[in-house]
Each structure stands twice: as C-alpha cells, then as structure tokens.
NULUMLUM-226411 format. One line per field, with one value per atom (N, C-alpha, C): residue number from 0; chain; atom name; y, z, x negated. Coordinates in nm, 3 decimals. Each point is the difference from the previous one (the first is absolute). Last residue first. Layout:
BEGIN
pos [NUM	...]
unit [A	...]
site [CA	...]
yy [Y	...]
zz [Z	...]
xx [X	...]
//
This chain:
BEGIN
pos [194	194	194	193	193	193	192	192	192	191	191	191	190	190	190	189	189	189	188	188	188	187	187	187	186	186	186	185	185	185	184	184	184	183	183	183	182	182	182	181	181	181	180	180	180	179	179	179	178	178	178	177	177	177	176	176	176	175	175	175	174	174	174	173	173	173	172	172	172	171	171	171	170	170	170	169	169	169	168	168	168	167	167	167	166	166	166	165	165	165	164	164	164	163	163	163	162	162	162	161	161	161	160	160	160	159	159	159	158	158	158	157	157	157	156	156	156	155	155	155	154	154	154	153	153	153	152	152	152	151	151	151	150	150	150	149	149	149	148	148	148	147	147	147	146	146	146	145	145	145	144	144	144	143	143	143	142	142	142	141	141	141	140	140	140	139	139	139	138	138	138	137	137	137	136	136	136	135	135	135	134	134	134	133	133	133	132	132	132	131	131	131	130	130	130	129	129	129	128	128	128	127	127	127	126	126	126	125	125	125	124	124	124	123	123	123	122	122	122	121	121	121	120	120	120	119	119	119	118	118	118	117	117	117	116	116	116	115	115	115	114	114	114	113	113	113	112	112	112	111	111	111	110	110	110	109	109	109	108	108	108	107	107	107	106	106	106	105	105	105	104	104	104	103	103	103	102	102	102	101	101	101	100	100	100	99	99	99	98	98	98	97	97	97	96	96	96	95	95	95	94	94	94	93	93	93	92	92	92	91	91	91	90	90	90	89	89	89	88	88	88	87	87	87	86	86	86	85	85	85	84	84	84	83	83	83	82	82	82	81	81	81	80	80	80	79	79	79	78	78	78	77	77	77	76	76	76	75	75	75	74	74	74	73	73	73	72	72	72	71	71	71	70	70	70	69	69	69	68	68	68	67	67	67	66	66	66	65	65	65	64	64	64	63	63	63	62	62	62	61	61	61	60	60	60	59	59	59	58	58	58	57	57	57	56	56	56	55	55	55	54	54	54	53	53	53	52	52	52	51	51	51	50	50	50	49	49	49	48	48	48	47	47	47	46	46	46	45	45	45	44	44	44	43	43	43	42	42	42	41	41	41	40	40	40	39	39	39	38	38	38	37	37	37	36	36	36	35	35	35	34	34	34	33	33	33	32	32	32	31	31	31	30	30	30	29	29	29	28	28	28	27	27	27	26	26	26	25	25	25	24	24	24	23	23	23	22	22	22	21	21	21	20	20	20	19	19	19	18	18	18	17	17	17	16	16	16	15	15	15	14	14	14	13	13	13	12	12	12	11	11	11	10	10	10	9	9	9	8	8	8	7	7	7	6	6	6	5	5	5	4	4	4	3	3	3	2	2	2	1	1	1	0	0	0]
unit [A	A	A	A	A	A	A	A	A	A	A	A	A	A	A	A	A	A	A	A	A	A	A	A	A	A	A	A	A	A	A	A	A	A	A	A	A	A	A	A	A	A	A	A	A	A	A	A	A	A	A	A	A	A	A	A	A	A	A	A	A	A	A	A	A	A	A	A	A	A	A	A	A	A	A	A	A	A	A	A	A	A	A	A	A	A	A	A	A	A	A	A	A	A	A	A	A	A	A	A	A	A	A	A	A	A	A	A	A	A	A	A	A	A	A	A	A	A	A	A	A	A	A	A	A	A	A	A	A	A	A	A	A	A	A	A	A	A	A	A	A	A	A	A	A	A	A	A	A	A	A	A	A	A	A	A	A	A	A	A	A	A	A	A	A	A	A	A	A	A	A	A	A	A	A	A	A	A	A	A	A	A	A	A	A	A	A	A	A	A	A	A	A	A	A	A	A	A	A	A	A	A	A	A	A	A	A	A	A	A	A	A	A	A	A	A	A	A	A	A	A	A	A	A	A	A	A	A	A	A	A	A	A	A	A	A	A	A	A	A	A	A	A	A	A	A	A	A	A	A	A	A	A	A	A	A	A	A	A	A	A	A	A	A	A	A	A	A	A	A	A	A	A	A	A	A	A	A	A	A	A	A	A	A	A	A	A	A	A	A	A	A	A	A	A	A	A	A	A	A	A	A	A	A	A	A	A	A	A	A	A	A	A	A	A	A	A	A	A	A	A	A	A	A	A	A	A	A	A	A	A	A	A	A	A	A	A	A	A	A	A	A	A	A	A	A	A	A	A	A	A	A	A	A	A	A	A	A	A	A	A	A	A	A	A	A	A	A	A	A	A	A	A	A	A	A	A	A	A	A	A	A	A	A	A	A	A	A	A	A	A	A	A	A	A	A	A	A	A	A	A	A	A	A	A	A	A	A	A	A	A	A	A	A	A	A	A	A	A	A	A	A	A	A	A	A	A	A	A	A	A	A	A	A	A	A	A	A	A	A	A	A	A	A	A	A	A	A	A	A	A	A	A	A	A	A	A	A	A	A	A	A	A	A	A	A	A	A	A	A	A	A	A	A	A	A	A	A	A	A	A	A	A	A	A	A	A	A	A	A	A	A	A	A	A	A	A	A	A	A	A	A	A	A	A	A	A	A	A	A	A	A	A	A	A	A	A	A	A	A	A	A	A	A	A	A	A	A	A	A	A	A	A	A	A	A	A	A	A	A	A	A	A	A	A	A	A	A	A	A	A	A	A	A	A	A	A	A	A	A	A	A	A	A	A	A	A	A	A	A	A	A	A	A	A	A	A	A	A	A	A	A	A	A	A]
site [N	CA	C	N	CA	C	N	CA	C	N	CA	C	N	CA	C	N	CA	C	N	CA	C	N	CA	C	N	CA	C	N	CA	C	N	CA	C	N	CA	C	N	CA	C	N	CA	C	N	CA	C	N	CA	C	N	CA	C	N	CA	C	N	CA	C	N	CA	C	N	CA	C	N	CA	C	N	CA	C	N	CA	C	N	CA	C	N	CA	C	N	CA	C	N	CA	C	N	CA	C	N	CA	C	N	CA	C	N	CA	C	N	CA	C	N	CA	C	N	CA	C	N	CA	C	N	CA	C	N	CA	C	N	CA	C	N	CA	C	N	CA	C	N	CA	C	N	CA	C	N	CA	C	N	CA	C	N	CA	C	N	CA	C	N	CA	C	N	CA	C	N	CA	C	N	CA	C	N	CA	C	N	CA	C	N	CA	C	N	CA	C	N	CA	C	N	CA	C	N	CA	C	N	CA	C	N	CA	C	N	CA	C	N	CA	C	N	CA	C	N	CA	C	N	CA	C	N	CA	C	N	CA	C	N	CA	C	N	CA	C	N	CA	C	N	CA	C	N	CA	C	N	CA	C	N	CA	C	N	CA	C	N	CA	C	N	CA	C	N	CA	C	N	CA	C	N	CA	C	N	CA	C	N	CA	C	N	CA	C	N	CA	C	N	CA	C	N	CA	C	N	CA	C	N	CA	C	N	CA	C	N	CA	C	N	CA	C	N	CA	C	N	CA	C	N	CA	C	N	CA	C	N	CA	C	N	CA	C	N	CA	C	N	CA	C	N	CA	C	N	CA	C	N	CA	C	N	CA	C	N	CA	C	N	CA	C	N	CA	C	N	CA	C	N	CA	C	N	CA	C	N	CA	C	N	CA	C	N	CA	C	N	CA	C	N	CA	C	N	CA	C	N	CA	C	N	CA	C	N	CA	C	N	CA	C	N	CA	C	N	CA	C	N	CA	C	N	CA	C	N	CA	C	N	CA	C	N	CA	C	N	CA	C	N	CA	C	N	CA	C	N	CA	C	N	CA	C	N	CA	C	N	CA	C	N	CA	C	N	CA	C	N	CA	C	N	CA	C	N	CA	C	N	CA	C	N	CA	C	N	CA	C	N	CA	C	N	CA	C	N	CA	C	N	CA	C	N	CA	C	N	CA	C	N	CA	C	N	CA	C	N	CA	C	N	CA	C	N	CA	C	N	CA	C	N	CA	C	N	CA	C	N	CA	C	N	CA	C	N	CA	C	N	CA	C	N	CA	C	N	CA	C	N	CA	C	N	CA	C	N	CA	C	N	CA	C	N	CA	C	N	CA	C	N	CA	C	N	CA	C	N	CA	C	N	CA	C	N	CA	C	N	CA	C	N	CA	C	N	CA	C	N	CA	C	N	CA	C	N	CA	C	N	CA	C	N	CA	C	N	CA	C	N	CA	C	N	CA	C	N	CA	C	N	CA	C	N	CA	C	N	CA	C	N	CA	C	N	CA	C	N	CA	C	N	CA	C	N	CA	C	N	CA	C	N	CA	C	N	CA	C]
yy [6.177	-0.142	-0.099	0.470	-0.071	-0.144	0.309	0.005	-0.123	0.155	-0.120	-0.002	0.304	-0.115	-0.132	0.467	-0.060	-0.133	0.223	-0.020	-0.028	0.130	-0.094	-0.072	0.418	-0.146	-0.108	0.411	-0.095	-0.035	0.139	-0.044	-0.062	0.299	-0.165	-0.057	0.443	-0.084	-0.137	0.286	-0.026	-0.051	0.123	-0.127	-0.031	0.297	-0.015	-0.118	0.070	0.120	0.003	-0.326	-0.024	0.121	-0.284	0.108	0.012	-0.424	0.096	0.116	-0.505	0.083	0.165	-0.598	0.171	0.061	-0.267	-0.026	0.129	0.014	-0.072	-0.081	0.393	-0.056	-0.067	0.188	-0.039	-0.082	0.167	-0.111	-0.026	0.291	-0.080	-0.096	0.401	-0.035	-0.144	0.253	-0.091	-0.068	0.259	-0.123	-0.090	0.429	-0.140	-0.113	0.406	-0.031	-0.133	0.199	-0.094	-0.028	0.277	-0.109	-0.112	0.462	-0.049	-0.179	0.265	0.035	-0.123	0.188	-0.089	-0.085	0.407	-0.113	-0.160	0.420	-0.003	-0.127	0.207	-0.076	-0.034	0.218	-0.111	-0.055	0.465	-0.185	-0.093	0.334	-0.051	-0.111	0.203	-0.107	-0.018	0.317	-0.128	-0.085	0.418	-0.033	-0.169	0.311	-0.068	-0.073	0.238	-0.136	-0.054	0.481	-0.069	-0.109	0.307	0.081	-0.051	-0.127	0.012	0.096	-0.245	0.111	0.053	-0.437	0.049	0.149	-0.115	-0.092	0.029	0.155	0.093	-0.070	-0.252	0.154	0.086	-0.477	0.014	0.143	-0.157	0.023	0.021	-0.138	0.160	0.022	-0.424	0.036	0.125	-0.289	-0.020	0.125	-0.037	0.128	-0.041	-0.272	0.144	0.043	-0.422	-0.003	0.164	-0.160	0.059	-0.023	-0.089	0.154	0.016	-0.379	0.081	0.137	-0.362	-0.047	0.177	-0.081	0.036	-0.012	-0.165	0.120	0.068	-0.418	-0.027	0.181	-0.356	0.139	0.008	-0.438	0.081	0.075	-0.389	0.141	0.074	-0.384	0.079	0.071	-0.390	0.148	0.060	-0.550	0.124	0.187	-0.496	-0.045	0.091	0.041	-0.011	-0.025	0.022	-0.030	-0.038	0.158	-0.104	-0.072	0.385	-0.110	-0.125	0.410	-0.028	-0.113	0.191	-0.099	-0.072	0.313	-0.145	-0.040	0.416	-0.101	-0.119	0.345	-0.029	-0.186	0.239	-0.117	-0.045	0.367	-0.170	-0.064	0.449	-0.052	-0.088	0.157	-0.078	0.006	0.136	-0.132	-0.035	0.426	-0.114	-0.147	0.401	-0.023	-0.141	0.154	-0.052	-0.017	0.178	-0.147	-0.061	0.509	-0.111	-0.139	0.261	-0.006	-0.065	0.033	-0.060	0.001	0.313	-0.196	-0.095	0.542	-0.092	-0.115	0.228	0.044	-0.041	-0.102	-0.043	0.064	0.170	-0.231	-0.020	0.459	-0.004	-0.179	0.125	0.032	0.018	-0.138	-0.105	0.061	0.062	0.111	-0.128	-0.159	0.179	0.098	-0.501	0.058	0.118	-0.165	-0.060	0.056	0.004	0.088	-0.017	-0.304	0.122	0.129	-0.436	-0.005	0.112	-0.027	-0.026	0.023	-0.086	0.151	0.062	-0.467	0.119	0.085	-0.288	-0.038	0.090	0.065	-0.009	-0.024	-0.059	0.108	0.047	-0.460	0.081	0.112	-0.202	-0.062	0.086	0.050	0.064	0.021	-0.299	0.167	0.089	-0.456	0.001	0.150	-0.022	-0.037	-0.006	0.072	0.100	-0.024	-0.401	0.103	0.131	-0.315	-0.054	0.074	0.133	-0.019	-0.027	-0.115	0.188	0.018	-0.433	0.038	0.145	-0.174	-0.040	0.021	0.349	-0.178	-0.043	0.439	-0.034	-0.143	0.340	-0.097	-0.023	0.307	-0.139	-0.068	0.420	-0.022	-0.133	0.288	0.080	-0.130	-0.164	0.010	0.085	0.013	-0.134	0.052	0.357	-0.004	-0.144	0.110	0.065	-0.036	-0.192	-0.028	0.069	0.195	-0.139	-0.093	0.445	0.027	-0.142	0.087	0.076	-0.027	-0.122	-0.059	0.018	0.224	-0.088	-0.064	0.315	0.057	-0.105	-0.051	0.033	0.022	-0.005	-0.146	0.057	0.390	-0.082	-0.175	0.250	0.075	-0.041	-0.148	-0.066	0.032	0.213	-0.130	-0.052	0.389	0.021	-0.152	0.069	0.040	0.012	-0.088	-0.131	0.023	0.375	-0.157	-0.048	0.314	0.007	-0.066	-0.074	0.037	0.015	-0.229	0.117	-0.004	-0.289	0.173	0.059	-0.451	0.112	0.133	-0.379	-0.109	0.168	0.031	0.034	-0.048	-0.082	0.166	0.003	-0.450	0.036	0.205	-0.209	-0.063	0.053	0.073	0.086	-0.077	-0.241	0.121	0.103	-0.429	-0.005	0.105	0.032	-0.004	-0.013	0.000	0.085	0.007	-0.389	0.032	0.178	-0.179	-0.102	0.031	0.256	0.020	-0.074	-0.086	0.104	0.067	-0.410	-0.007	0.121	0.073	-0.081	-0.033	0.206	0.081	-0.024	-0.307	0.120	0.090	-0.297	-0.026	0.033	0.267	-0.051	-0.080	0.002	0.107	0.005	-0.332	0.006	0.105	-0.060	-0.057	-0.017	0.248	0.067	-0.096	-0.180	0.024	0.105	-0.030	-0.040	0.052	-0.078	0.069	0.004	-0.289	0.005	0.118	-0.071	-0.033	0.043]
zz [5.727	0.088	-0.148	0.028	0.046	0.074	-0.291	-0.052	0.089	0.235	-0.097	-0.102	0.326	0.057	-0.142	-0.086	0.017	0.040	-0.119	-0.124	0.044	0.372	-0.048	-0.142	0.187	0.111	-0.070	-0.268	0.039	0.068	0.061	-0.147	-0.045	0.407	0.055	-0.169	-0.037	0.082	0.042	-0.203	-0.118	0.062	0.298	-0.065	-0.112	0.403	-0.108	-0.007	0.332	-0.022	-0.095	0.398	-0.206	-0.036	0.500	-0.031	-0.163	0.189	0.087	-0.059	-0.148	0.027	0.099	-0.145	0.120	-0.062	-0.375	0.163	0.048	-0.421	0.131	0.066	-0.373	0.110	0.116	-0.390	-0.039	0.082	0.182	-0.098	-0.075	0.337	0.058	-0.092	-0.159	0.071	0.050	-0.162	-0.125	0.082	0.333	-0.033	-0.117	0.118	0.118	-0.040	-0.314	0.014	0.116	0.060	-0.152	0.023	0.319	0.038	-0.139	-0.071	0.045	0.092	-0.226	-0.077	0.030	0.336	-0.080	-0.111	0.240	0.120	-0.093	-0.237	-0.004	0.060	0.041	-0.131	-0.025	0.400	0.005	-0.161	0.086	0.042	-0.009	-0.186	-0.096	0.069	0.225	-0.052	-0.081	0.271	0.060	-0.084	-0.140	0.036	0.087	-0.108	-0.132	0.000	0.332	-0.022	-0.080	0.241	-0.076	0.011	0.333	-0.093	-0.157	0.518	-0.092	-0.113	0.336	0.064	-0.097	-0.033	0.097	0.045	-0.421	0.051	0.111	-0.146	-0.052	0.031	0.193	0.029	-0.043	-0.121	0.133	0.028	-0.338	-0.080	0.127	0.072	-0.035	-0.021	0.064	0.131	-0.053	-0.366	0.090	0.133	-0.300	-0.031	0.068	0.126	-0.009	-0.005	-0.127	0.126	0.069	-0.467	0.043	0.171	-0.189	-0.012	-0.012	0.112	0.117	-0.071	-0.232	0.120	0.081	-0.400	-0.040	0.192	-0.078	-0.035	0.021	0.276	-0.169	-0.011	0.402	-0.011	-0.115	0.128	-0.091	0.000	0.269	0.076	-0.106	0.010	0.001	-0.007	0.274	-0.027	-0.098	0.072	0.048	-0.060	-0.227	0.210	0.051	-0.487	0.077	0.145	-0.303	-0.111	0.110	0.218	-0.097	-0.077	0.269	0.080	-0.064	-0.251	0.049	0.090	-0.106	-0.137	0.027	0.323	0.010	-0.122	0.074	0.079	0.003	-0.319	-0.017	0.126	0.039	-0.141	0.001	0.298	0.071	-0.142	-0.123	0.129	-0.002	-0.270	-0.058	0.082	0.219	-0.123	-0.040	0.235	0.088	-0.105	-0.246	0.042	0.092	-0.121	-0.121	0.064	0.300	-0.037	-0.071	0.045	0.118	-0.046	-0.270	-0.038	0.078	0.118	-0.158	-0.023	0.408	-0.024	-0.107	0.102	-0.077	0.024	0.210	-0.135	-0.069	0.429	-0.021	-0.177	0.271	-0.029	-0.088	0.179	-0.105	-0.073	0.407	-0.128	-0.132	0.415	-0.045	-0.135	0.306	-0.128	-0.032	0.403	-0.023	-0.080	-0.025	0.148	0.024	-0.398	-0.003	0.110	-0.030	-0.096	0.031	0.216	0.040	-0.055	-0.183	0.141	0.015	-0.348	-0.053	0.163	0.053	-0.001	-0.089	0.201	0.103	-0.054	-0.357	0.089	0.106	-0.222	-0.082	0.084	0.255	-0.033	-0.049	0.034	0.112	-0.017	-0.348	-0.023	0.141	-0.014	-0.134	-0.036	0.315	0.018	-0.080	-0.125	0.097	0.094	-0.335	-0.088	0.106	0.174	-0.044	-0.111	0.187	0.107	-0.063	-0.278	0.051	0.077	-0.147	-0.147	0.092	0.217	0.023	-0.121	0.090	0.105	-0.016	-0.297	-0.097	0.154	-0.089	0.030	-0.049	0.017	-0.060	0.048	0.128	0.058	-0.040	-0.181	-0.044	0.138	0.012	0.073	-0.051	-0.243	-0.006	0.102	-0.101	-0.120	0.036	0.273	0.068	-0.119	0.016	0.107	-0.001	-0.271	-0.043	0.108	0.124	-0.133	-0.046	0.377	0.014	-0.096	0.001	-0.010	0.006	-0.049	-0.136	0.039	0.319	-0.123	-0.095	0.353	0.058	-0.112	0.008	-0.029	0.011	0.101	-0.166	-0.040	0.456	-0.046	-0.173	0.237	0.002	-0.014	-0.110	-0.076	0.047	0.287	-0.213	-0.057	0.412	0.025	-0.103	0.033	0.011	-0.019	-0.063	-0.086	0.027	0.346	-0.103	-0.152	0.344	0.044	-0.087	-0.096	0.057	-0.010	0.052	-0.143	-0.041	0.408	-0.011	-0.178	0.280	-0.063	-0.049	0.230	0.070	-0.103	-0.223	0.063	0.098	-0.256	-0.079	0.083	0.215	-0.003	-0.092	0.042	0.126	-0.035	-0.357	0.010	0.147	-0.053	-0.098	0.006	0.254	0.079	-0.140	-0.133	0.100	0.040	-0.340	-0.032	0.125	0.082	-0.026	-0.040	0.024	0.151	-0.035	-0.405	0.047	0.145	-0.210	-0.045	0.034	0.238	-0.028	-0.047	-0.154	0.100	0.113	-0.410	-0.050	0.144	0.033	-0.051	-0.040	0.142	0.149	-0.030	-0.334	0.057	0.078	-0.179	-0.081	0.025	0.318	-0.049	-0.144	0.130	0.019	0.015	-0.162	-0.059	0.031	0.254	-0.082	-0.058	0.435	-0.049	-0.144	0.547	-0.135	-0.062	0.498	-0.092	-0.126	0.463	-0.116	-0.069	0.526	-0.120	-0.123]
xx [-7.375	0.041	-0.067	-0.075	-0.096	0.012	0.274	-0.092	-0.106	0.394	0.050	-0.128	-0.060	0.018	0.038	-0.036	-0.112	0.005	0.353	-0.034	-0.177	0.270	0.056	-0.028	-0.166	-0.048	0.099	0.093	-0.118	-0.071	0.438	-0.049	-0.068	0.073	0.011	0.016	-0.149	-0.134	0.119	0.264	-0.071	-0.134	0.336	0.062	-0.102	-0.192	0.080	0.063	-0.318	0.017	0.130	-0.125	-0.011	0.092	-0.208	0.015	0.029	-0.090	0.006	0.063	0.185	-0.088	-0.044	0.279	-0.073	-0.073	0.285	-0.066	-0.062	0.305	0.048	-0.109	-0.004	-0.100	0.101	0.259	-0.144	-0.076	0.374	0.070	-0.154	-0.011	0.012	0.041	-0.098	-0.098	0.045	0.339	0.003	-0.193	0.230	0.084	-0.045	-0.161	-0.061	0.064	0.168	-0.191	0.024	0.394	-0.031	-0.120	0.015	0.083	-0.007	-0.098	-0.141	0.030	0.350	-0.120	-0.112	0.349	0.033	-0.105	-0.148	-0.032	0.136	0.024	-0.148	-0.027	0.431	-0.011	-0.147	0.050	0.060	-0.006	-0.154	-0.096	0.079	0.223	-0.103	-0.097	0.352	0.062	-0.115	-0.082	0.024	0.067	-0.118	-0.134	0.057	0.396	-0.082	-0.139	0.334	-0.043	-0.069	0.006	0.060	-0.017	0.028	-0.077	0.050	0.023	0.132	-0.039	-0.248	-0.007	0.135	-0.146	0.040	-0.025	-0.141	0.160	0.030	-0.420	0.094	0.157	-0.373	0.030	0.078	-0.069	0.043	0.012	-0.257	0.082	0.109	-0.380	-0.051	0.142	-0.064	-0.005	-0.014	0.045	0.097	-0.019	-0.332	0.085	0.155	-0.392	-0.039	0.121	0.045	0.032	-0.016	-0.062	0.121	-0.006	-0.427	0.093	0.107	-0.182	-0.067	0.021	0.184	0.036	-0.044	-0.185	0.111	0.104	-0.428	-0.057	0.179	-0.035	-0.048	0.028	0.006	-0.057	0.004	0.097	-0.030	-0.101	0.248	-0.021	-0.097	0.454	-0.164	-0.029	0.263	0.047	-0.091	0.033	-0.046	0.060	0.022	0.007	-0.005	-0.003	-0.115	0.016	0.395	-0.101	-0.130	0.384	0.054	-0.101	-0.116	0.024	0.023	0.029	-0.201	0.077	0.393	-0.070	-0.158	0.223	0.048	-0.029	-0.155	-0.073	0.058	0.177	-0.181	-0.021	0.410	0.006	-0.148	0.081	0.041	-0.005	-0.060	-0.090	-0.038	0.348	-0.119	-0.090	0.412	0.015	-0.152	0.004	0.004	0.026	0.064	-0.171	-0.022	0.406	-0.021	-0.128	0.267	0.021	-0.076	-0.060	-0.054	0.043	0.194	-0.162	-0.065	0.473	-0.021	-0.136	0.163	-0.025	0.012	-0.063	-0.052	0.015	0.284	0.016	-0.140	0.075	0.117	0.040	-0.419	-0.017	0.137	0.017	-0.095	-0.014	0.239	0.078	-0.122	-0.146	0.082	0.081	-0.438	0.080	0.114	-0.262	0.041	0.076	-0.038	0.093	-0.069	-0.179	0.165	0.062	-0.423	0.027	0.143	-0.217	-0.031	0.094	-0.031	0.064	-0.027	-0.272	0.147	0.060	-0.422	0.012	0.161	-0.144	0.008	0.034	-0.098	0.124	0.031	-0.452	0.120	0.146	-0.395	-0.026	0.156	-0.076	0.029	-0.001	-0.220	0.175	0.075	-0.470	0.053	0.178	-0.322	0.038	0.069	-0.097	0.091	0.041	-0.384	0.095	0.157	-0.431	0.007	0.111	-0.136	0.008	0.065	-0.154	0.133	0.045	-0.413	0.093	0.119	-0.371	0.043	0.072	-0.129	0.076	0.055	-0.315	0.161	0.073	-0.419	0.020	0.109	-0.362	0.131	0.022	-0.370	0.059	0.148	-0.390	0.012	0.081	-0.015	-0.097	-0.017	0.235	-0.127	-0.081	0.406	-0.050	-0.126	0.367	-0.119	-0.098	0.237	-0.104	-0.035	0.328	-0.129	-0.120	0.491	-0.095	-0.136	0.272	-0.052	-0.099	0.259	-0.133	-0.090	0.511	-0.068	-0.183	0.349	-0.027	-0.085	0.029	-0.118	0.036	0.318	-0.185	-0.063	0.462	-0.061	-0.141	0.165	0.009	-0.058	0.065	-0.124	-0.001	0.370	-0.096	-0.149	0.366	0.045	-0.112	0.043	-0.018	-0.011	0.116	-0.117	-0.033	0.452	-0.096	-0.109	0.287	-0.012	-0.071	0.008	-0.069	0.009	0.296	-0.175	-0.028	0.423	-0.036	-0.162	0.336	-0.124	-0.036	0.374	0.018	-0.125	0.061	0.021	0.030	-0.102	0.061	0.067	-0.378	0.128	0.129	-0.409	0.016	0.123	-0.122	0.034	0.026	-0.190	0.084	0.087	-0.416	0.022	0.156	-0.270	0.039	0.035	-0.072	0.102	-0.006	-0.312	0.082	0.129	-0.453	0.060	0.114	-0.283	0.010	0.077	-0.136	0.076	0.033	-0.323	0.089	0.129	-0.450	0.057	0.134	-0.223	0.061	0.092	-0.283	0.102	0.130	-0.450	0.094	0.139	-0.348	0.031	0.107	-0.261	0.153	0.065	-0.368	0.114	0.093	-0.437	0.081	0.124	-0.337	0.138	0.109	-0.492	0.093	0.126	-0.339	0.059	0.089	-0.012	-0.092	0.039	0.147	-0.017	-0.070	-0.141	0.039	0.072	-0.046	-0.119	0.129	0.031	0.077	-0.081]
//
C-alpha cells in the first residue's frame, strides 16, 4: 500500500476530525464526560492545526477547504449534542446564545447555497477567531466559573456570520478562501475594473 503523501496530511486531519466526532457523540450518548472531552479537544486540535500545516506544505486546494469546512459543521453540531446531554442544565440556560450562534451558522450556509449553489467555505480571519475563543470559551462554562467568555465568542462567531454573509453578497461567485469582507471588496472592485 504506497504511503501518503505530505500534501495529504491536512486532510488526514480533516477526515480525522469527522471519523471522531460519532464516537465523541457515542461517549456523551453513555455518560462519559471524559471521553467526550478528550474527544472534542482533539477534534479541536486537528482544527486548529489542519490549515497551518497545508499552507506550510503548500497543499491548500478547494477539496481541503470543503473537507475541513464539513468537519467543521460535524465538529460544531456533535459538540452542541454533546454538551446538551451532559450539561443539560447548563445548554437549558444558555439556549438563547446557543440558538443565536446556531441561527447565524445555518443562515451563513443557506444564503451561500441561495447565492452560490454551495455552502462557503471562507475561513475568513474573523471566522477562525471566534471559532478559537468559541472552544476556550467551553472551559470556564462548563466547569461553572462563568459565562461571560462564551457569550463574547458567540457575539464574536455572530460578528463573523455577518462578515460571510455581506462576502457572499459582494463576491457571488466561488471563491477559495477571503480573509475579510474588505479583501471580498476588492476582488469585486477588481473583477468589475477588469470586465
């Protein structure tokens, strides 16, 4: 069996994360608190590392955008489910912030469908730090310390939901990756410059 190669490492990670989530799911499913945190925390990790690592080995593509974008959504959804049937009285008193985050989730991807046939897959600067302080912001919440670190990601991961959305009203065709709304600006003040 030929070896992979470095370039695929990153989707190894992606995929990875996606093949984790059901058994992180299955442990909340039994009770294990453990587990489903070890499990979350290394799904989180391969998020956090997937991207840097194609970018060092140049193997970015528009598969490992979609890939690492659908992990993302699994990741997200499992780890709500999760949360929900361990700490339920915790979910049952933030479910206004959870709602509000989940709302501009699904708005993001059903407008990208509405506008681009497709879900899109950004990564935009604002995206990959509320997603950070989403998952940091998990500790002091669940451990009952405070909330305040979880509602700021969430008003942060809202924030960053606008951003893709006005992205997607600027740049209604594909693109890969667009750090900002002020870079989908100008691809759009280029394109029309160079029509």
């Amino acid at each position: 069996m030929p070896e992979p190669s470095k370039t695929t490492l990153p989707n190894l990670l992606s995929a990875a994360r996606l093949l984790l989530m059901p058994t992180a799911l299955m442990a909340a499913l039994v009770g294990s608190k453990p587990w489903f945190v070890v499990l979350l925390a290394v799904a989180l990790l391969t998020d956090a590392i997937d991207g840097p690592i194609a970018r060092w080995l140049r193997a970015e593509s528009d598969f490992g955008r979609k890939l690492d974008s659908a992990a993302d959504y699994v990741t997200l959804l499992s780890g709500v489910a999760g949360i929900a049937i361990l700490w339920a009285d915790i979910m049952n008193r933030e479910l206004p912030w959870v709602a509000a985050g989940l709302t501009m989730f699904f708005a993001v991807i059903v407008y990208g469908f509405a506008r681009l046939g497709r879900a899109p897959c950004y990564h935009t600067w604002l995206a990959k730090f509320s997603a950070v302080a989403c998952a940091l912001s998990l500790v002091p919440l669940l451990a009952e310390w405070t909330e305040a670190p979880f509602h700021i990601a969430i008003g942060l991961l809202i924030l960053g939901g606008i951003e893709e959305l006005v992205i997607i009203s600027l740049v209604p065709w594909h693109e890969g990756q667009v750090a900002t709304a002020w870079h989908a600006w100008r691809m759009r003040r280029r394109r029309k410059a160079g029509a």
